[in-house]
N, C-alpha and C positions, 0 to 999 in steps of 0.2 A: 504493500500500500504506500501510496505517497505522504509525503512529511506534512506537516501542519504549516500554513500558509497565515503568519501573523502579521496585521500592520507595520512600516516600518515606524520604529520611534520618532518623535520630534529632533528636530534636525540640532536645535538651541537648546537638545536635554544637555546637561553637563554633570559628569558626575561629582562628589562629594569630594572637595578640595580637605577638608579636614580630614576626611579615612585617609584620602590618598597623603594629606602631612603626616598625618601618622605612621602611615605604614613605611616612607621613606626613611624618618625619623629612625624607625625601630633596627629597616636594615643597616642605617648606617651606622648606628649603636654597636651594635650586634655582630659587624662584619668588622670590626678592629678587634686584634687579639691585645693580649692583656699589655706585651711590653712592644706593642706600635713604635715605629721608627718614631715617625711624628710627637706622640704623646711623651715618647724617650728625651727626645730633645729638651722638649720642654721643662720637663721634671727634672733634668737634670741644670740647664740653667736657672731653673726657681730655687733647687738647692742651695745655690751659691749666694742667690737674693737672700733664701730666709736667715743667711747667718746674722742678719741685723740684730742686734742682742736686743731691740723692742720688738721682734716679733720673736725670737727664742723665748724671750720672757715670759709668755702666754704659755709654754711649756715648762713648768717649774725643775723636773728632772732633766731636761737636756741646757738648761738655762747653766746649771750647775757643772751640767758637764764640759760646757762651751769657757764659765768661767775660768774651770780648772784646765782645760785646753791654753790658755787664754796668759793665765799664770805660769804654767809650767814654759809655755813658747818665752816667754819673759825673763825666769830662772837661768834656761840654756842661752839665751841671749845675754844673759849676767857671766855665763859660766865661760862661752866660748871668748868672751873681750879677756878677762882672766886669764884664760888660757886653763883653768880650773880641767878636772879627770872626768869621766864619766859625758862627756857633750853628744857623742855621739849617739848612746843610749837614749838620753832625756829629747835629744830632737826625734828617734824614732816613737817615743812615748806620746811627744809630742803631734807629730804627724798621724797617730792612727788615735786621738784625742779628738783631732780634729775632724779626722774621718768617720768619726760617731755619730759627730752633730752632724754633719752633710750627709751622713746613708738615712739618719732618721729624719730628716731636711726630705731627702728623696721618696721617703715612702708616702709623707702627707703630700710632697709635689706630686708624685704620679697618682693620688687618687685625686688629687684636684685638676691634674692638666687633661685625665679623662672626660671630670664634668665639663672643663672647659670646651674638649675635645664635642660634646655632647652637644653643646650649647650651641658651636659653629653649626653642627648638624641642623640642629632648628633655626638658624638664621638662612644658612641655604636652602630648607627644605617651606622656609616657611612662607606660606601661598595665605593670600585671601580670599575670601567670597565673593567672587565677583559681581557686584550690582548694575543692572539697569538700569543706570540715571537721569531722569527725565532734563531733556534743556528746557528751558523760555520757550524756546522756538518748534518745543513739540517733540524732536530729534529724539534719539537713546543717545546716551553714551557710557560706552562699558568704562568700570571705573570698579576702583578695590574699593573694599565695603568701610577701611578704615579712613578713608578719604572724606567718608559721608561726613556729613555737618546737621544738625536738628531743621528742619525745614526742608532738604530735600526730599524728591519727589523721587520715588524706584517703583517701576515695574517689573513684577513676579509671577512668572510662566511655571505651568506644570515641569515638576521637579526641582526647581530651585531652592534655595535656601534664603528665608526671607534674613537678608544682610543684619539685620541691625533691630533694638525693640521701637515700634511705631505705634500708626493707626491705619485703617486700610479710608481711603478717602473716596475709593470708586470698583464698584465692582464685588464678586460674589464668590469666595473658593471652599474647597477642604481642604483643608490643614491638620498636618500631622504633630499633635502636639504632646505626642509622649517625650520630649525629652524635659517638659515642664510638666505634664502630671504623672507620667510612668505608667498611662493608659494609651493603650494601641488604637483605640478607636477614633478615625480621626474628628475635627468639631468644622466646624461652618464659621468662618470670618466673614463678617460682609459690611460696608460701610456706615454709618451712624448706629446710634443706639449702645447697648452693651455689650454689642460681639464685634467691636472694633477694632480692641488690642492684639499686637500682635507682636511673638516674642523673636528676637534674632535666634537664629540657627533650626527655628518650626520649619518644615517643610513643605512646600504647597503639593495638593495631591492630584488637583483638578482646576479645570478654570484658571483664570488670571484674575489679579487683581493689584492696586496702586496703592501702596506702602508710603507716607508722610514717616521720615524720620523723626523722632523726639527726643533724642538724646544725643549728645555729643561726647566721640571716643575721648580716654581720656589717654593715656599713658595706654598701650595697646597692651591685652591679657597675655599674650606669646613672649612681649620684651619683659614681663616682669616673671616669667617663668625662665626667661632666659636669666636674670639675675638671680633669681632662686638655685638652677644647674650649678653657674659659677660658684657658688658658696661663698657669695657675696655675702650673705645673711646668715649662713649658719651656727647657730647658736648651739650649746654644750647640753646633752641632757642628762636631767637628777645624778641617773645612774653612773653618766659620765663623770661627773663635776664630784661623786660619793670616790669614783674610783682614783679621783684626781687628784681629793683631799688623803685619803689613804697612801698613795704612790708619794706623796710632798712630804706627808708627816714619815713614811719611811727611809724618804731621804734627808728629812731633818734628823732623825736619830741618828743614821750613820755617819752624817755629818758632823755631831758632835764626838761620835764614837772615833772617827777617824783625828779628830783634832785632840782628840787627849792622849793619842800615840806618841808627839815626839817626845813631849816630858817625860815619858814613862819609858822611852827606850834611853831619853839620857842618864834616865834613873838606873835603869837597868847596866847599861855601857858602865856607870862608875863600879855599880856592886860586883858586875861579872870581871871588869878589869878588863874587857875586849868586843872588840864588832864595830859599827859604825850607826849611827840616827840616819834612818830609810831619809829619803831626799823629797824633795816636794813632787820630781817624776810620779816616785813610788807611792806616795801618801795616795796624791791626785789619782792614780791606777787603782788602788786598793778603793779610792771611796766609789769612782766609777762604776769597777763592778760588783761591788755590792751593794748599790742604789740600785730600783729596777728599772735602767736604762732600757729593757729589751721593751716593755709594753709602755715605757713613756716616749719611745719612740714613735711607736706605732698606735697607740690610740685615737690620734685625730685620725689616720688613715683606715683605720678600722670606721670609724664614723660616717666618714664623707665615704667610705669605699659602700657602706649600706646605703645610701642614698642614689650611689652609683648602679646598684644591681637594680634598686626599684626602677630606676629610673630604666636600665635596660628592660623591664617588663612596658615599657610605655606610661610611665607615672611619674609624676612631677610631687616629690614631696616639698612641702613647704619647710622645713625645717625636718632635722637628725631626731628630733623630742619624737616625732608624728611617727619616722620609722620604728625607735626602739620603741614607743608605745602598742605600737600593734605587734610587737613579739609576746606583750603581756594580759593579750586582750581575752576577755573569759568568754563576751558574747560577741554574736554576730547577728544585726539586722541586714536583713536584703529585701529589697523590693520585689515582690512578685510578678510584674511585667518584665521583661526584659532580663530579668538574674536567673529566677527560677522557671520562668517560662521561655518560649523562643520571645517573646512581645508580641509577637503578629498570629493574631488567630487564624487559625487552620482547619481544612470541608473536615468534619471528620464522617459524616455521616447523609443521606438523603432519608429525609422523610416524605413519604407523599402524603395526598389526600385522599380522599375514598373513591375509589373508581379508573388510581391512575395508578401504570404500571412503572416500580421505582428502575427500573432499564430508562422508560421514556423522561424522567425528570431528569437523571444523572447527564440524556443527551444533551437534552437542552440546555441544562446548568453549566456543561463542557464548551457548549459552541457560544451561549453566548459570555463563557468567561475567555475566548481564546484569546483577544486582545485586550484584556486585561492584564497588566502588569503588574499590579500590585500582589502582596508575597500572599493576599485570601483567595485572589485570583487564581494565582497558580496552582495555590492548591486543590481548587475543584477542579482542575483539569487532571492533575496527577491524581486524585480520588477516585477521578470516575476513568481512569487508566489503568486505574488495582483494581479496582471490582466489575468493570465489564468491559475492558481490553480497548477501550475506546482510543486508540494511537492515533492512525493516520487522519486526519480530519482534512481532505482537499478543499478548501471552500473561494478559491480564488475564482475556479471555473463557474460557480454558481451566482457571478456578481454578488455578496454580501457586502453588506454595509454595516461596518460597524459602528455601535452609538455608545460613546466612552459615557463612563460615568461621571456627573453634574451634580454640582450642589443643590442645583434649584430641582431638579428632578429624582437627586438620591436613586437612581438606577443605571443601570447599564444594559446592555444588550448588542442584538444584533438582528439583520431585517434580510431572510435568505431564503429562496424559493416559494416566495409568497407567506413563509411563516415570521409573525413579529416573536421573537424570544426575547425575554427583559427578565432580569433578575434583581433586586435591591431591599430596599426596607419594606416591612409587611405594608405600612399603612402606603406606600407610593406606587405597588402592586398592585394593594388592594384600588385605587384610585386608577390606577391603568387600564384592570380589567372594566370596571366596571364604567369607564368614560368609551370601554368599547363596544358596550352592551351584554355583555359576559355578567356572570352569579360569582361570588366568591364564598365556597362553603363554611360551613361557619368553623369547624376543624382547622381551618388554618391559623386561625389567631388564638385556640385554644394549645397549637403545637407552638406556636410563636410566644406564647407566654409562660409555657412551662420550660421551655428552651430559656428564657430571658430568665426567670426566679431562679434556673440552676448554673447563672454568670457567664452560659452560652447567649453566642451573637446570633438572631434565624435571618437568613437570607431568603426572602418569596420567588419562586421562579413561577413563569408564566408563560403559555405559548399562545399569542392572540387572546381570545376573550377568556380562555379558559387555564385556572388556575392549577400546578400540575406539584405543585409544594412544597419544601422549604429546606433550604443547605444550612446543617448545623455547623456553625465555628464555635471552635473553642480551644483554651489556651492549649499550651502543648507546652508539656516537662521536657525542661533539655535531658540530651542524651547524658547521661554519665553524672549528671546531676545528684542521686542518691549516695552513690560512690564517693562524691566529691563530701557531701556532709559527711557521711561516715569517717572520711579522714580526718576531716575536725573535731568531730568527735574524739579521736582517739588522742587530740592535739588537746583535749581536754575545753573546745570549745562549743559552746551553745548556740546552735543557730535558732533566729527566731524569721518568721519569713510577715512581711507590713502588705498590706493588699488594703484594699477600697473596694474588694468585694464584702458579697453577705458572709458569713459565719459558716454557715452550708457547700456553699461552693469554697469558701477559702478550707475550709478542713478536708474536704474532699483532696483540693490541687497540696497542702500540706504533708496529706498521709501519702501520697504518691511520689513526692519529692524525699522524704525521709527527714523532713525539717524537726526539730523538735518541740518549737511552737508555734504560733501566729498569732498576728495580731488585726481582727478581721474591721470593718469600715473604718478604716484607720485616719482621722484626721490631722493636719501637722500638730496641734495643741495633743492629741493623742501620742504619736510619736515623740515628743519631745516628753512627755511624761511619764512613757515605758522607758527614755533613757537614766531619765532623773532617778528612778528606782531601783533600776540595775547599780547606777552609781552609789546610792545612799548605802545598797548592802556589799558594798566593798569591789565590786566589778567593774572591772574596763568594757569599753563597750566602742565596738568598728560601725560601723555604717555607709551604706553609699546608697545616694540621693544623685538628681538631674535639675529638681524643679526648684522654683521660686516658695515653692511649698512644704520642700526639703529642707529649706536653710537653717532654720532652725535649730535643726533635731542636728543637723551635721557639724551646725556651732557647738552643742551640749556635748555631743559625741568625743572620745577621746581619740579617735582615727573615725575621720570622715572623710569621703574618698567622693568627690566631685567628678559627675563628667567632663569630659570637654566638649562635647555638644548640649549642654545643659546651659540653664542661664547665669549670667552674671554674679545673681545673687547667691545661688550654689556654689559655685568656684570660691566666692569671697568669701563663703562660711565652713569651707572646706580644708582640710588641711594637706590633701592632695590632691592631684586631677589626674585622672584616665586620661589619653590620650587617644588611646582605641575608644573610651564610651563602651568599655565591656564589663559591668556591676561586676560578674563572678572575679575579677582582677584581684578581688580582697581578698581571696582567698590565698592568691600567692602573694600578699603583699603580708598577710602572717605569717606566712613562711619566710620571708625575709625577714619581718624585724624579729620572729624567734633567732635565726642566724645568725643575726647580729650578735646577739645575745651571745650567745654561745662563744661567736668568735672571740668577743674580748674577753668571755672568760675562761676560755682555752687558751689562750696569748697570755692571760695573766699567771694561770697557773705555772706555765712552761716559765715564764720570766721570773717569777722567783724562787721557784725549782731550781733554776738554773742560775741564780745567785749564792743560793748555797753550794754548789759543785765547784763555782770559779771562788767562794772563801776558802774550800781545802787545796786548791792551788796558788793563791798568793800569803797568805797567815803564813805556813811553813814559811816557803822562800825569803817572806821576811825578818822573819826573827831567828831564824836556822842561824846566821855568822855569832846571836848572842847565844843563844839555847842550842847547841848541834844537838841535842835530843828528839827538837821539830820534827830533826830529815828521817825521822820515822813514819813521819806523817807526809810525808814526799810518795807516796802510794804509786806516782805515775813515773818517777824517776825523772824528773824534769831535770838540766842540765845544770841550771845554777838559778840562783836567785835572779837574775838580769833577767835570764832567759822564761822565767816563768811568769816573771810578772807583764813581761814582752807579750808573750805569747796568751797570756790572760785579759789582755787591753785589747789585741787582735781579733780573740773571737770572738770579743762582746762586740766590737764593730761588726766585725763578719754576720754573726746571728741575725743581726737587724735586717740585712739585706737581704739574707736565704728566707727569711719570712714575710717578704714582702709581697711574694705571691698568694701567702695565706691567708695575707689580712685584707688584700683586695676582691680575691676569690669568695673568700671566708669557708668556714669549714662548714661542713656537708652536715644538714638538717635532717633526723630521722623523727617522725613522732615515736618516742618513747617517752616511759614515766621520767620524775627528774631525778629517782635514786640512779634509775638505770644510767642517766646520762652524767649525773654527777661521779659513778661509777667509772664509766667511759673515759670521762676527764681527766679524773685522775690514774687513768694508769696509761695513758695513753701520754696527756700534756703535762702532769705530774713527773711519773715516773721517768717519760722520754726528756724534760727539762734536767732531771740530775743527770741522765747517765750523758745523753750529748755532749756536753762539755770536755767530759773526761779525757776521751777519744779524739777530741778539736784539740784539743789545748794540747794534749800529748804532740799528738800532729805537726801542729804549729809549732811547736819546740824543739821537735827534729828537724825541721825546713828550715828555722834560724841558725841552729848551728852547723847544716849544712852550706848554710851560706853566708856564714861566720858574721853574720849578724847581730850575736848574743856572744 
């Protein structure tokens, strides 16, 4: 049989510049590996910037480290005018002193010159909405939508994206305005009266109509999310700022520990009668790595590098607080259009009326949806192609005319070998037939209102005068959707699903998503009050909203996750944006800020793990020339004093670097309980922090005196 013979689309349809920014965005994310030529470059010259001791300073452990760099390069400067012993040593101390602050300089550069990396990506990729804008003289002229000013005049053709929030001044359309209520169903704009507003990025479905802008762009939403990637703004969160007074206060104790060393070795030198007071090289070496340089290196890069994975998912966090926050978050709201459903209702079924056969309804519901584009449309074609093979439809040969569907008539159809077929709302049916001279039985509006009470759409189909009856739409559960709770579940989180349906139909679409609550005619003061309560009994609480009716409840929310085709007011009370506009997105954006989590406290453990392995390699070394009893505790046979404390300055630079894949990466998220994982931790970042060192430092102390370095 021959293929299906569809109108061709309108000539001026243009597809959706934000998915296509999006999706650009994502590959050019996405298609840089971790250490990019480009992004190398860069991290490595910002290294050298960050050495300015007001921006070290913001780091309290490498601030210390860069001082004692800073001192010791001073000391050997004292010592080589002198002609003083020991120069050579204290400048290599001094050089890989300095090489601590610049590899931990390079790990916060390379997770910053990424978002920067990112940021270009949305300045290249980034496209407007192109608008229609009416001249004086009558003319169009295409123009980007952020050009608009309050008083222009734009005309909006089926498919477009109405530019900007207005009012419609002439004219009558459908308008798709789920990305402001998170209902599929579209509503009727038409000029005067109270269905005049009209929001930027609604969609027109049918008809045209003339848009007056009313508001003027201010600072455009893309350049401030670009300033958000840069981590221009990024501010320190709790946990960080807990983990940063912890790290300062442990470098304050050593601090004072290491400064009550020289008196008590000159104490020592008088009573033993021999040995020498360690030098300021050696002190500066000793406090180094026993402060935890490893994770005060890397903690801001642990930070920003979370914001960088979000961001590879297509989400814009507003700030590092909004990531780590959704690592902790107990619930989970999601809107039921569009999260848990496909959003666009779908044929599932044909019911007829009395006297007709459901073969003949399925035809004509097929033929006259064939030019129908829209995603209800299609589906009665592919319905009535599962249940009676209905494929080829040749309808070119039979002159058909097809009658798209209108607001003012609420139908569609098609007019083909003398048969009129129209399909659309019951009451515009029922008006069709009966302006034809046709009966309409009374069954149809009693199937049309039991379809309507259980939050199904009825579509009336009709062939000429006589009514042949009704395509039921209804929501449809994404695929994989149950699955998907069940892992949050196991992540120890509660989903609760918000709908604007009855209680009946929401429990119903509930028990078949595997949600564990709902919350059924949900209004924003509603939402905002189920948040309030989650929070008062100690829970965190995610969310993601699109609409003006949203913002609210995504202000309250502790991660509120904004579309980017949603309105303004959502975005601004949001503490991220989608970029795809894909609700289920939240669900990997808890997997990310748990990761986080994880990361810095896998990096911490390993880092002071691994400060105790490098104190039994300098402690000896150092006091062995007064106590030779130490070099019992020389375990690894290190070469000499020089040489161990050498080689112990070296692999605390070193580690900083080898981990810098890790902390950008971060480590690998499994839902387990937290004994399990705090199990994990420690024998993995724990145990693996002491023994590493052992093993380096030995290393390292063979390759100095292989190369008579020590």
């Amino acid at each position: 049989m021959s293929s299906v013979t569809t109108p061709t689309p309108p000539a001026d349809r243009r597809p959706d510049t934000r998915q296509e920014s999006a999706s650009l965005i994502s590959k050019g994310v996405r298609a840089r590996p971790l250490f990019d030529p480009e992004i190398l470059r860069r991290a490595i010259k910002e290294s050298f910037v960050k050495l300015n001791p007001r921006l070290v300073a913001k780091n309290p452990v490498m601030f210390v480290v860069e001082v004692g760099a800073a001192l010791t390069t001073v000391f050997v400067i004292k010592d080589a005018i002198a002609h003083a012993g020991g120069v050579f040593f204290g400048v290599q101390i001094a050089f890989w002193l300095w090489f601590t602050v610049v590899f931990a300089n390079f790990a916060e550069a390379m997770a910053e010159a990424r978002g920067k990396a990112q940021a270009d990506a949305l300045r290249k990729t980034k496209t407007d909405t192109v608008a229609r804008k009416i001249r004086p003289d009558g003319c169009f002229e295409m123009v980007p939508a952020s050009r608009l000013r309050s008083g222009d005049v734009c005309q909006c053709e089926v498919g477009d994206l109405i530019p900007g929030d207005g009012e419609v001044v002439e004219g009558v359309a459908s308008v798709d305005e789920s990305v402001i209520t998170g209902e599929s169903a579209p509503v009727i704009r038409e000029s005067g009266g109270d269905r005049s507003a009209v929001t930027g990025g609604t969609k027109v479905l049918s008809d045209h109509i003339k848009v007056r802008i009313t508001s003027n762009p201010g600072e455009t939403f893309l350049d401030r999310m670009i300033a958000l990637v840069e981590g221009a703004v990024r501010q320190k969160t709790p946990n960080e700022i807990a983990l940063n007074i912890l790290i300062a206060g442990l470098t304050l104790i050593f601090l004072m520990a290491v400064a009550t060393l020289p008196p008590y070795a000159k104490y020592a030198i008088q009573a033993v009668g021999k040995g020498s007071a360690p030098t300021v090289a050696v002190l500066v070496s000793l406090l180094v790595c026993l402060i935890p340089t490893t994770i005060g290196g890397l903690l801001s890069a642990i930070g920003i590098a979370g914001m960088d994975r979000v961001m590879q998912h297509n989400v814009l966090a507003m700030s590092g607080k909004a990531v780590e926050a959704s690592g902790d978050v107990n619930t989970l709201l999601l809107d039921k259009t569009g999260t848990i459903t496909l959003g666009n209702r779908q044929a599932v079924e044909f019911i007829t009326v009395d006297g007709v056969n459901e073969r003949d309804l399925a035809d004509a519901a097929q033929l006259s949806s064939l030019a129908d584009e829209t995603p209800e449309g299609r589906s009665i074609v592919v319905l009535a192609k599962e249940k009676y093979n209905f494929r080829g439809r040749e309808v070119a040969e039979h002159e058909a005319h097809f009658i798209p569907f209108s607001a003012y008539t609420r139908m569609s159809g098609v007019d083909i070998d003398g048969r009129r077929l129209r399909k659309g709302a019951t009451d515009a049916i029922t008006q069709f037939v009966k302006a034809a001279g046709g009966a309409v039985p009374p069954s149809l509006s009693e199937i049309s209102d039991r379809i309507s009470r259980n939050g199904g759409t009825p579509l009336a189909v009709a062939d000429n005068r006589r009514v042949l009856g009704i395509v039921h739409l209804k929501d449809i559960v994404k695929g994989g959707m149950k699955e998907r709770l069940a892992s949050l579940r196991a992540m120890g989180i509660r989903s609760v699903m918000i709908t604007g349906d009855n209680p009946l139909t929401a429990a119903a679409i509930a028990q078949e998503a595997g949600v564990d609550d709902f919350l059924a005619q949900a209004t924003p003061k509603d939402k905002l009050e189920y948040i309030k309560k989650e929070q008062a009994e100690g829970r965190l609480v995610a969310m993601t909203g699109d609409g003006t009716n949203d913002a609210p409840a995504l202000a309250q929310a502790d991660v509120g996750v904004a579309m980017n085709t949603g309105t303004m007011a959502a975005k601004e009370a949001g503490n991220m944006v989608d970029l795809d506009s894909n609700p289920t997105k939240l669900i990997e954006v808890v997997a990310i800020g748990k990761q986080l989590l994880i990361t810095r406290g896998s990096l911490t453990t390993f880092s002071i793990a691994n400060d105790v392995a490098k104190y039994f390699a300098i402690i000896p070394a150092m006091f062995a020339p007064i106590y030779p009893e130490l070099n019992k505790l020389n375990i690894m046979g290190l070469h000499s004093p020089q040489s161990a404390v050498l080689a112990a300055v070296i692999f605390n630079a070193l580690i900083i670097i080898a981990l810098v894949p890790l902390a950008l990466r971060g480590v690998q998220y499994k839902p387990v309980s937290a004994g399990q994982m705090l199990t994990r931790n420690l024998l993995i970042y724990g145990l693996g922090g002491i023994i590493v060192p052992f093993p380096g430092i030995w290393l390292i102390d063979k390759i100095l005196v292989a190369l008579h370095l020590a």
